[in-house]
C-alpha angles and dihedrals in degrees: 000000000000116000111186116073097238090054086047095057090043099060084063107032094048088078098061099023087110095051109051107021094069085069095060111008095092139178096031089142101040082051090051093040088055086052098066102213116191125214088253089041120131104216124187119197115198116208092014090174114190085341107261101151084045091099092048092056107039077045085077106033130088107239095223092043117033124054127195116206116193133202139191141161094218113080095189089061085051084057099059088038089048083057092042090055099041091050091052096046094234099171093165084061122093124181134214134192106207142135112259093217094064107023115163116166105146099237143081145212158194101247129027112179122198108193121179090324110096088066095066095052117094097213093041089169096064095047087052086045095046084052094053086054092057096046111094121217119302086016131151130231120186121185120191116181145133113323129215089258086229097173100038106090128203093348083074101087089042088059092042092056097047089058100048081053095056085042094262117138122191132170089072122136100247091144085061101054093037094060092049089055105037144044135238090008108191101193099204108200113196139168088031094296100329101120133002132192124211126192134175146156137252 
């Protein structure tokens, strides 16, 4: 039985994952194109979830050359992406289920994507700092995430609220961090504030 809240909402919510994030989870390919993945390119995705960006990413990817590794903390989400893999016959992807905050897998590689998923872990330092670890030199990093919902007046709180109660925190200082770690960082701000995507270089 799952213990952690976020395992715990995700037991239930795996099932209909597919079905509903595609209304409100923007800017996944924007986030991929800005992170300039090469046929022969090794791409780590942190908090894959049931594998939707997987297509995005293999898309672009040379079978015989590039490789995409997944992780998650929700096995029940593994579970939906293992299908998902399974069902599209990607033999060049490999999944994971491990904690963010302390992810140690002995490689690196030349994209790691972060997509709606910083926002759900509680030390969110240490995961972007665990992903730093794992970008080789000259690598690229993109987070899309949640946004502060800076234009959107007093509908903000009520968005903000929704989304403490599905585990989601905004409001954080990820820019911040993400400068200090990585070079060249270009902070993109959409939907007026909805969403942002950040994206740097090793």
């Amino acid at each position: 039985m799952p213990t952690h809240p976020v395992q715990r909402f995700y037991r239930y919510q795996a099932g209909v994952y597919d079905l509903t994030r595609w209304a409100f989870l923007y800017g996944r390919r924007r986030a991929i194109d800005l992170l300039e993945i090469r046929p022969d390119s090794r791409v780590l995705e942190i908090g894959c979830g049931t594998g939707l960006n997987f297509r995005h990413i293999v898309s672009r990817l040379d079978p015989a050359q590039g490789r995409v590794v997944g992780v998650d903390f929700s096995e029940h989400m593994l579970g939906r992406a293992a299908a998902r893999v399974a069902s599209c016959g990607y033999a060049n992807l490999t999944l994971f289920r491990a904690d963010a905050e302390r992810l140690a897998l002995d490689e690196q590689f030349d994209a790691v994507l972060f997509a709606y998923s910083l926002s759900m872990i509680p030390n969110w330092q240490s995961a972007l700092e665990r992903a730093c670890e794992h970008l080789g030199p000259g690598g690229r990093m993109a987070v899309l995430d949640f946004g502060h919902f800076d234009r959107w007046g007093p509908l903000k709180k009520l968005a903000r609220g929704w989304l403490r109660l599905n585990h989601v925190e905004i409001g954080r200082p990820y820019e911040t961090r993400l400068a200090e770690l990585l070079a060249s960082l270009r902070v993109e701000s959409h939907l007026g504030g909805y969403y942002f995507i950040a994206v740097g270089q090793r």
